[in-house]
N, C-alpha and C positions, 0 to 999 in steps of 0.2 A: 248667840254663838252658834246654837244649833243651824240656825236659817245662813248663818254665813258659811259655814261645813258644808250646807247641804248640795247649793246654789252656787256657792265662790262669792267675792266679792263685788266683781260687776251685775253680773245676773240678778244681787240681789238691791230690790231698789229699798230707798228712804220710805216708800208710804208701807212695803213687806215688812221693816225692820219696826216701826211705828207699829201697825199692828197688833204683832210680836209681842211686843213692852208695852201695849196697851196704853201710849201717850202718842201724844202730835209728834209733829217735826218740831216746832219753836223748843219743844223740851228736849228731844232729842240732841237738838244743836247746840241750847243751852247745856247739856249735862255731860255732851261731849265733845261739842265742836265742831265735828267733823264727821261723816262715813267713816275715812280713812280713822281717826282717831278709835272711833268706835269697833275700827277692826281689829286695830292693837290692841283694845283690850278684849277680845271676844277670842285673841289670842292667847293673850295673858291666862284668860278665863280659863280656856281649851288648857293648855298647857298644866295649871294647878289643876284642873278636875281630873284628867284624862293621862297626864305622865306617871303617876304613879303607879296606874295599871299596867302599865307598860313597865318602866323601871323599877317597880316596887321588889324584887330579889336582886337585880343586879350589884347593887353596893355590896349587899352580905355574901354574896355568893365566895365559897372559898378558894375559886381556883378563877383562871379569866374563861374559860372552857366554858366553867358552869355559868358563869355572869354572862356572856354572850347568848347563851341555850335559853337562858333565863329571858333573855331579854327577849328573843325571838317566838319562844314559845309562850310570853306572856302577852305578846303582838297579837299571835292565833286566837291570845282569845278576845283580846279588846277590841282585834279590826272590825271582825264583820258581828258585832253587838246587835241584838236585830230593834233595843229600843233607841240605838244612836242612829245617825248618819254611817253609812260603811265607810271604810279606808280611814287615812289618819288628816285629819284639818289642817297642818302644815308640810305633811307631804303631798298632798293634792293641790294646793293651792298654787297658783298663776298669777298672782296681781301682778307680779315685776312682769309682767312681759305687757301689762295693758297699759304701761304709763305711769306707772306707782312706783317712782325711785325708792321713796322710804319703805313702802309696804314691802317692796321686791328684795330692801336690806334687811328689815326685820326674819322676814321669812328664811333668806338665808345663812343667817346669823342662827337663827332658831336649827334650821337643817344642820350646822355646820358643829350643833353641840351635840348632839348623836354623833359625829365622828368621832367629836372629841372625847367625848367618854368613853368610848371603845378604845380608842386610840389608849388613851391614858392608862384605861387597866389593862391593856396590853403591854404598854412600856414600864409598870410595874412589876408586869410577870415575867419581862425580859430581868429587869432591875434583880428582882428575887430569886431568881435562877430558875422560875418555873419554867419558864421558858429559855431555850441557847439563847444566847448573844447575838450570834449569826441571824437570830429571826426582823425582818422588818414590820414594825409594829405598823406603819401608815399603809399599805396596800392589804395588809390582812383586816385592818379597822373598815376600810373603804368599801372591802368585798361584802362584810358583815353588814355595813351602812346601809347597803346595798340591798342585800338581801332583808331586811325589812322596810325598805323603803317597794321593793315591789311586790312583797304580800301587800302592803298597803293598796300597791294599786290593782292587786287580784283581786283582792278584800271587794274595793268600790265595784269591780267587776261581775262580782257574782261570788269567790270564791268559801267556803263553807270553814270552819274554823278548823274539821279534820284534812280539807285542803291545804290549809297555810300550817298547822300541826306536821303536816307529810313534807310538806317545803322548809321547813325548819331545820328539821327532821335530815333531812336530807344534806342537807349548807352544813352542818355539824359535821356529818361525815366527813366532809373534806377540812375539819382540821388538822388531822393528823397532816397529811400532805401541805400544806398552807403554813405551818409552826416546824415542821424538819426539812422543808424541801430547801432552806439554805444553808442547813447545817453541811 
């Protein structure tokens, strides 16, 4: 998982990944088939080790305010990790653009549930009356989306966790304006 975060999935070849796992290729293929197979779960993997640090207050959070800050500021700390890979393994990632139909759908199926869960407790806080009626929950979900998908790629960049803390930080401010500017 690590070696495919680190490199992407072309970059990284069949004898890197062998290595790694400490077997042949025959076992490799035998145990998964495929590279691509083996990405999907290096995804799966990524996704159960590494989503929780990221979403683990979001659900409890009591307001969608604090579950978005939650989310962004739990980003700050999980991007730039200095015993991981920096940035996040599915928001960095490119295989759909190298020829990898399935890989490029997974991926963005994968990207496309960080909307959806923004979105969602958004459209509950609208339901609940935390939020007007007047509010549109999909462009304010998208801008959030948004805004940790590119600490992600500040993260990969260099940027320092009180950099992406200051960038959080910041993207909150503009709620208030973002939840009444349709009222």
């Amino acid at each position: 998982m690590e070696l495919f975060w680190r490199k992407g999935f072309t970059a990284t070849s069949i004898a890197e990944l062998c290595a790694a796992m400490g077997i042949n290729s025959p076992s490799l293929y035998a145990a998964f088939g495929s590279k691509e197979a083996l990405y999907e779960a290096a995804i799966r993997q990524y996704q159960e080790a590494h989503g929780p640090l990221v979403w683990g207050g979001f659900s409890e959070a009591p307001t969608a305010r604090d579950a978005i800050e939650s989310l962004l500021l739990c980003s700050a700390e999980a991007l730039p990790r200095p015993d991981k890979p920096l940035g996040c393994m599915v928001t960095l990632a490119s295989v759909g653009d190298e020829g990898h139909a399935g890989l490029k759908a997974l991926l963005v199926e994968q990207r496309a549930h960080t909307l959806q869960r923004i979105h969602e407790r958004l459209k509950r806080a609208v339901a609940e009356g935390e939020l007007s009626r007047n509010v549109e929950p999909l462009p304010i979900a998208r801008f959030y989306a948004g805004v940790q998908q590119a600490m992600s790629i500040q993260a990969r960049d260099g940027a320092t966790r009180e950099d992406l803390q200051a960038m959080a930080r910041l993207a909150m401010k503009t709620w208030k304006t973002l939840t009444e500017a349709s009222r």
